[in-house]
Backbone bond lengths (Angstrom), bond angles and torsions (degrees), N, CA, C in turn:
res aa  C-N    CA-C-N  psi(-1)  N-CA   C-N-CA  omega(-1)  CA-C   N-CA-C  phi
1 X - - - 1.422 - - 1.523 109.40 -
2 X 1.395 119.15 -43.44 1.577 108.23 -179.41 1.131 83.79 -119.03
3 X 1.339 156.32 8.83 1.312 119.32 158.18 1.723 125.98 -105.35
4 X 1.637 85.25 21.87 2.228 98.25 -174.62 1.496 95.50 -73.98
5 X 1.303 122.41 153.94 1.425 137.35 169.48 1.033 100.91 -104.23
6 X 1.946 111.21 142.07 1.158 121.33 -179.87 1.660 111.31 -105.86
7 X 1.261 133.79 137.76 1.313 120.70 -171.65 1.349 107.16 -90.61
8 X 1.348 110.71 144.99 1.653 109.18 -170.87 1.236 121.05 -95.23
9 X 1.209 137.13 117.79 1.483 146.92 -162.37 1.661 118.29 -23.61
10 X 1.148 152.57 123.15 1.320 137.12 -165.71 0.897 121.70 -75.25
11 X 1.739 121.85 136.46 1.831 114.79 -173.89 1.410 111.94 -52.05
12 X 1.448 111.46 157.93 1.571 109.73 -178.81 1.451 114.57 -54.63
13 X 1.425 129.44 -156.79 1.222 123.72 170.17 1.879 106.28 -111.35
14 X 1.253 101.47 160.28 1.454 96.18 -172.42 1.657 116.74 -66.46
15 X 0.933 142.93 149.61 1.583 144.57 164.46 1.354 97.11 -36.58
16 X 1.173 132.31 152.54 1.364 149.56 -145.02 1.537 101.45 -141.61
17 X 1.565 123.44 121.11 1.605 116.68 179.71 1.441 107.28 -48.05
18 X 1.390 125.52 -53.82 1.428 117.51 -178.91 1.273 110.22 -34.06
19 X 1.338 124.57 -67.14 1.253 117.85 -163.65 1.844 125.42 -49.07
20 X 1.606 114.32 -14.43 1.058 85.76 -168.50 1.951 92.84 -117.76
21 X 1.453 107.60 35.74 1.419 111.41 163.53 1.634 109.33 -110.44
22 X 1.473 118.75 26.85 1.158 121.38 167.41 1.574 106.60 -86.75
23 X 1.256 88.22 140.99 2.013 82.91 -172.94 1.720 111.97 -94.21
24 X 0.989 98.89 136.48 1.883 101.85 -175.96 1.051 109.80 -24.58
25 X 1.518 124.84 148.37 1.836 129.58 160.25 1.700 87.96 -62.53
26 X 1.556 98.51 158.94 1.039 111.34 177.97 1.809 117.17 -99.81
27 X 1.146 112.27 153.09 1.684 113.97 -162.55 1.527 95.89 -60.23
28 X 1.248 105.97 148.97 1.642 131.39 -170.49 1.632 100.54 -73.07
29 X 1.539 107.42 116.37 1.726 85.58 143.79 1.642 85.00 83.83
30 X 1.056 146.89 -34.54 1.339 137.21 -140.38 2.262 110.27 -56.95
31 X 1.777 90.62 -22.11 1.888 91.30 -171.28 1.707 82.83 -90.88
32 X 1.367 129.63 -22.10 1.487 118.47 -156.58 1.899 104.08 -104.40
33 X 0.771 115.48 1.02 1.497 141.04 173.01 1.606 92.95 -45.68
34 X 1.963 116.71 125.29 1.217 108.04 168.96 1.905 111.39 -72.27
35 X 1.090 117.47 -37.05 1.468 118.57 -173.80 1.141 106.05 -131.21
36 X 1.409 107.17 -165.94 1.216 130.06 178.06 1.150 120.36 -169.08
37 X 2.025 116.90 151.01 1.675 110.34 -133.99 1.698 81.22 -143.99
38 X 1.602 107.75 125.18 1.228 110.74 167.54 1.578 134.58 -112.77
39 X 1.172 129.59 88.12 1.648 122.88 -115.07 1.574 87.53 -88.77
40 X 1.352 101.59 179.68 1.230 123.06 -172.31 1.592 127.10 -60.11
41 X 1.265 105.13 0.39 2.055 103.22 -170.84 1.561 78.77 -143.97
42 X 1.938 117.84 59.46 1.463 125.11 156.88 1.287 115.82 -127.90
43 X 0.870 114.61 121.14 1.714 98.32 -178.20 1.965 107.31 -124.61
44 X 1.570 94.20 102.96 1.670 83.28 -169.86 1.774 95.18 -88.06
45 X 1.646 114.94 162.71 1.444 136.71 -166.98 1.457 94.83 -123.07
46 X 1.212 128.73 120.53 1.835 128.36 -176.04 0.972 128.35 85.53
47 X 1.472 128.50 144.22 1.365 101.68 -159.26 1.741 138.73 -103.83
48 X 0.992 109.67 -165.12 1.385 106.16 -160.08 1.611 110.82 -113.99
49 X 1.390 107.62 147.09 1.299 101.45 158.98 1.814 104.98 -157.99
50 X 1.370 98.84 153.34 1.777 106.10 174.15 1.574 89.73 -157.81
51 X 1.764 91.73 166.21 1.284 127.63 -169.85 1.256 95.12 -108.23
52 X 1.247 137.25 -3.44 1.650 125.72 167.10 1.276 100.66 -122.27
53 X 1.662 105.89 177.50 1.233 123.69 -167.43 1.665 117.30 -52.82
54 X 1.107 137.51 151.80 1.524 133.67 171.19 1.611 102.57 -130.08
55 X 1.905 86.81 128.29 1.433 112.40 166.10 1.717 125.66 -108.14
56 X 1.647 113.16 91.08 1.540 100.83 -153.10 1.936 101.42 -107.03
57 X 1.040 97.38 100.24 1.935 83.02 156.67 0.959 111.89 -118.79
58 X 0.976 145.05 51.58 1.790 153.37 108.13 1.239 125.12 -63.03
59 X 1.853 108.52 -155.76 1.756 82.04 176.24 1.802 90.03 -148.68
60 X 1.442 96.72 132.43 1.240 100.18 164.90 1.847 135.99 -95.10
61 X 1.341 107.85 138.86 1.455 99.27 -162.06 1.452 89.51 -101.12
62 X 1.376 131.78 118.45 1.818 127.14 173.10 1.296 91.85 138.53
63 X 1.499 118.43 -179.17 1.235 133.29 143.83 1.607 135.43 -81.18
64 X 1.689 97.58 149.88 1.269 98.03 -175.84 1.496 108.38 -139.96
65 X 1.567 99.91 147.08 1.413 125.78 -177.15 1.190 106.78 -90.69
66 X 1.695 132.41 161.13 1.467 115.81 159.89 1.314 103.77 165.58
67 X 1.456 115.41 160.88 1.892 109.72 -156.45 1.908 95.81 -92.28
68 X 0.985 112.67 -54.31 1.823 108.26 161.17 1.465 109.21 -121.53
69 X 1.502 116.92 145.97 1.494 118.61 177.36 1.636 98.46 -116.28
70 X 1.522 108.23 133.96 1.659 110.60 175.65 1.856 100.90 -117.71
71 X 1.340 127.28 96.06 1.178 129.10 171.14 1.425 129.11 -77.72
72 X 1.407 116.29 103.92 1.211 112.56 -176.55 1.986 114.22 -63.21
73 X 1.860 100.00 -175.96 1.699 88.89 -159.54 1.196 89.44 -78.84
74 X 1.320 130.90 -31.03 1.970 124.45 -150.53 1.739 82.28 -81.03
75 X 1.268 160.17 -25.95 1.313 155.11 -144.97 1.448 99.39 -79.98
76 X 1.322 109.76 144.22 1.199 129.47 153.51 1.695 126.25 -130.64
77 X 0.811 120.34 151.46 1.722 135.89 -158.58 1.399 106.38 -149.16
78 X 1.560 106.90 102.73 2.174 109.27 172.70 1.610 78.54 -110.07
79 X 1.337 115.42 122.41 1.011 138.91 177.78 1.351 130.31 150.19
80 X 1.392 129.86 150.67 1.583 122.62 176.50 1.589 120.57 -84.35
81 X 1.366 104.80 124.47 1.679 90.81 -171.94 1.914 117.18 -108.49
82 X 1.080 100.93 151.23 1.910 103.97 -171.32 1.822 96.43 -127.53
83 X 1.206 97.32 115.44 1.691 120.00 -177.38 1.205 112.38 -128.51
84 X 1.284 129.57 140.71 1.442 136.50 138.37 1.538 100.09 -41.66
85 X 1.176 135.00 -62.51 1.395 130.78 -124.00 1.736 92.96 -147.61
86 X 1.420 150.43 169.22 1.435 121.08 173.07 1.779 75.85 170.52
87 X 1.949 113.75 96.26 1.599 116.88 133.76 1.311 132.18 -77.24
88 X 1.390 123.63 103.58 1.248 132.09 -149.95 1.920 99.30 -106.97
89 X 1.215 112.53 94.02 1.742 123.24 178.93 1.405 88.89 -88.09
90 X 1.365 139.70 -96.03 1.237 160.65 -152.30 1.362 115.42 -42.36
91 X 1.706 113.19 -162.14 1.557 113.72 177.93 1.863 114.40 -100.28
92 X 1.091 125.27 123.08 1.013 120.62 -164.54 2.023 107.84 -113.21
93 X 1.280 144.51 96.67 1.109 139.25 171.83 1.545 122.54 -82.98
94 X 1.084 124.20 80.24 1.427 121.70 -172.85 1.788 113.90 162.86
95 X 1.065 134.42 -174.51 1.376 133.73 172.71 1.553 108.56 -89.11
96 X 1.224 106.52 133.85 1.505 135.02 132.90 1.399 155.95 -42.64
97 X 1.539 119.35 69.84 1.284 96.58 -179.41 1.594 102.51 -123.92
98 X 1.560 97.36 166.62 1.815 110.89 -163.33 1.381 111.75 -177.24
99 X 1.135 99.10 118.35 1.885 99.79 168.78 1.473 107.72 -48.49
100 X 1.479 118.22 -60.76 1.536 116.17 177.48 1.266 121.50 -112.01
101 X 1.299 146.10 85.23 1.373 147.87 -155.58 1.562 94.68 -113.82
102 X 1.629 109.91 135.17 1.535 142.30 -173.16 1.530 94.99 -111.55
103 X 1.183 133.22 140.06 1.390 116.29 168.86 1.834 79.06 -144.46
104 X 1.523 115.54 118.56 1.067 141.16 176.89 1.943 112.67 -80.33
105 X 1.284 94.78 146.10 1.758 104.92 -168.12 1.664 109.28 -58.31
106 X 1.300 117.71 3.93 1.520 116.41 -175.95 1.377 119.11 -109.13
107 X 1.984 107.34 0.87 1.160 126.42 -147.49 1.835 102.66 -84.74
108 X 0.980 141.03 138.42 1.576 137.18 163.28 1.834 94.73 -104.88
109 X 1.385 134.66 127.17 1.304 131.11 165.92 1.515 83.19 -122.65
110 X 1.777 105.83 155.56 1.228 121.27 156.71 1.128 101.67 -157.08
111 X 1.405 114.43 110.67 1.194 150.00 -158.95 1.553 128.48 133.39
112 X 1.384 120.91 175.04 1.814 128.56 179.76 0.967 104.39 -79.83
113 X 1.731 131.22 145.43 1.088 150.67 -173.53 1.692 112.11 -125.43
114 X 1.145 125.60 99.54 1.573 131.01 148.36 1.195 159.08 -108.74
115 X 1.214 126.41 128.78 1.249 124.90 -91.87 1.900 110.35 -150.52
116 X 0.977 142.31 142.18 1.227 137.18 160.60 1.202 134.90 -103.27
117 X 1.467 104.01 -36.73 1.809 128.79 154.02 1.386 108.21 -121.79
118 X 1.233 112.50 155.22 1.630 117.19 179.66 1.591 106.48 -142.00
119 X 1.501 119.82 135.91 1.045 136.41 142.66 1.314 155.04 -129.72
120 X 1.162 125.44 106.58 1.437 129.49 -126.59 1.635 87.73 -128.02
121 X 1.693 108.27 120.00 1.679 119.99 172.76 1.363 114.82 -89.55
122 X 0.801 123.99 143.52 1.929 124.22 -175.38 1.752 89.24 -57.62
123 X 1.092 112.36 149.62 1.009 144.08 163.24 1.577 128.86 95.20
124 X 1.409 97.95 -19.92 1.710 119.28 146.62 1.469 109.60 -10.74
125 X 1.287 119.72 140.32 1.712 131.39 163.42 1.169 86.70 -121.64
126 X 1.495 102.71 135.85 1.733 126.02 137.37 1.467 121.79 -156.55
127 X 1.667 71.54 140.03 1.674 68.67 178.33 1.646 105.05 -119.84
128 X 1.560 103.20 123.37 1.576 109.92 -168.71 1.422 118.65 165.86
129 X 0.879 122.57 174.19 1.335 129.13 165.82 1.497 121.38 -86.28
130 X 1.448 108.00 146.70 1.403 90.15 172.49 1.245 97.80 -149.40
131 X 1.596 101.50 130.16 1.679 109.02 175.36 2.066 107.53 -115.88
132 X 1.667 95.34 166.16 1.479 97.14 -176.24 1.310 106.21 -95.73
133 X 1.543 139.34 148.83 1.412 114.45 149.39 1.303 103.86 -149.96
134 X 1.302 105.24 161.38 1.439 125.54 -142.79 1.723 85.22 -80.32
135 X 0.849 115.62 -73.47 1.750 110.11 -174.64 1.613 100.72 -97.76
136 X 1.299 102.55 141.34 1.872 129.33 175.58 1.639 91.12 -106.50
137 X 1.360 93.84 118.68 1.590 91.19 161.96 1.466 122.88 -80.85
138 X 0.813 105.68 115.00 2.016 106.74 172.49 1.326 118.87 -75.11
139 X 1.640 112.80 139.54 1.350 99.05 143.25 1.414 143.29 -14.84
140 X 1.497 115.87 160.62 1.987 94.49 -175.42 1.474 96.67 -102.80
141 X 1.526 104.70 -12.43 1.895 100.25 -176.07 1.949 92.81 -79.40
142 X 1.001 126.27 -9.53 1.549 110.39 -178.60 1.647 99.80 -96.43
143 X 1.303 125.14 -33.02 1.269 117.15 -176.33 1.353 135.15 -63.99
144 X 0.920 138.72 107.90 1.825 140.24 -177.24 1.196 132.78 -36.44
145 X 1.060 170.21 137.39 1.783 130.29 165.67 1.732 96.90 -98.15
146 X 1.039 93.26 159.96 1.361 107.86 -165.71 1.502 115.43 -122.67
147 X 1.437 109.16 100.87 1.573 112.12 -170.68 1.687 122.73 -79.93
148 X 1.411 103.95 134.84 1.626 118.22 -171.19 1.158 112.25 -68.23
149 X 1.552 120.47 119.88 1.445 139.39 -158.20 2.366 91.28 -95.92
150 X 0.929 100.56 114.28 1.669 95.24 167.45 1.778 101.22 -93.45
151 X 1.261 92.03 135.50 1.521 101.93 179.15 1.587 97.44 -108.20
152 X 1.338 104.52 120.54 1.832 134.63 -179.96 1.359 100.90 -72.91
153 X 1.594 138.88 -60.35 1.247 144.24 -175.88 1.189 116.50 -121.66
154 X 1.559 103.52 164.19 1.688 111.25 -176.14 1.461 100.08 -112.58
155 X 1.380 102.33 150.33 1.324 97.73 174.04 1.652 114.37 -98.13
156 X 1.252 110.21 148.61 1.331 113.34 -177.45 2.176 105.62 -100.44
157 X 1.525 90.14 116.08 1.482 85.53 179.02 1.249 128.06 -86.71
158 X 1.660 108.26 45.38 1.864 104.24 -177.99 1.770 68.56 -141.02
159 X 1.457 131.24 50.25 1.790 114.06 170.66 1.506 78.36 -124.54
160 X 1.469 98.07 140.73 1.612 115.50 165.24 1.313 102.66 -80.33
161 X 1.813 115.45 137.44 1.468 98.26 158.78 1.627 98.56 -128.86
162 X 1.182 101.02 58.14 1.221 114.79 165.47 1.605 131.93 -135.61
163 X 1.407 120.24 100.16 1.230 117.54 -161.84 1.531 132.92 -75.29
């Protein structure tokens, strides 16, 4: 009773060469991803473009394309940028264009800004012009196509559709 020996469980087995010529799973989601985030100690050279959202606090040297741009304050951008959508915190060297462009009180731009909506916080720098226009042309990889609805009936506006 106290003097039985217990046998001690057997060491695992060693890692196996196969195992480590399996090639990584690949990142999740990476084509279905709403955005994308380029952090602060990146500095891309040439330019850029995506079909989803861009999150940059780094700094890009080129131009960039992109369906909304969110610029952090430490970011900088020498390049012209083309957005649907474009919050501009940071330093921006180049032109502006955006259906709805935010340009936040921390922002330095130097360059022209165009524009469809504008919002501009006190304390904003720019130096540039800035005009409005009614349509921003987009890219054709950001643009949608938009399918023609045939309408079968008319509606009559003296029918209740309320019972």
């Amino acid at each position: 009773m106290f003097g039985s020996r217990h046998a001690a469980p057997p060491p695992p087995p060693p890692p196996t060469r196969a195992a480590a010529l399996v090639p990584p799973a690949p990142a999740t989601g990476a084509k279905h991803t709403p955005f994308s985030l380029i952090g602060g100690d990146v500095v891309v050279t040439g330019n850029l473009t995506a079909t989803v959202d861009i999150h940059i606090d780094g700094r890009i040297d080129g131009d960039l394309e992109c369906a909304t741009l969110v610029q952090g304050a430490e970011s900088v951008i020498c390049g012209n940028i083309v957005a649907k959508a474009a919050r501009i915190a940071g330093q921006v060297e180049g032109s502006i264009t955006a259906d709805n462009l935010v340009i936040e009180r921390s922002a330095r731009i130097f360059g022209d800004c165009r524009y469809g909506t504008l919002a501009v916080e006190n304390g904003a720098e720019v130096e540039g012009r800035f005009s409005s226009q009614h349509t921003i042309v987009s890219p054709p990889e950001l643009t949608a196509e938009v399918e023609e609805v045939d309408y079968v009936e008319e509606v009559d506006p003296h029918d209740s559709y309320v019972d």
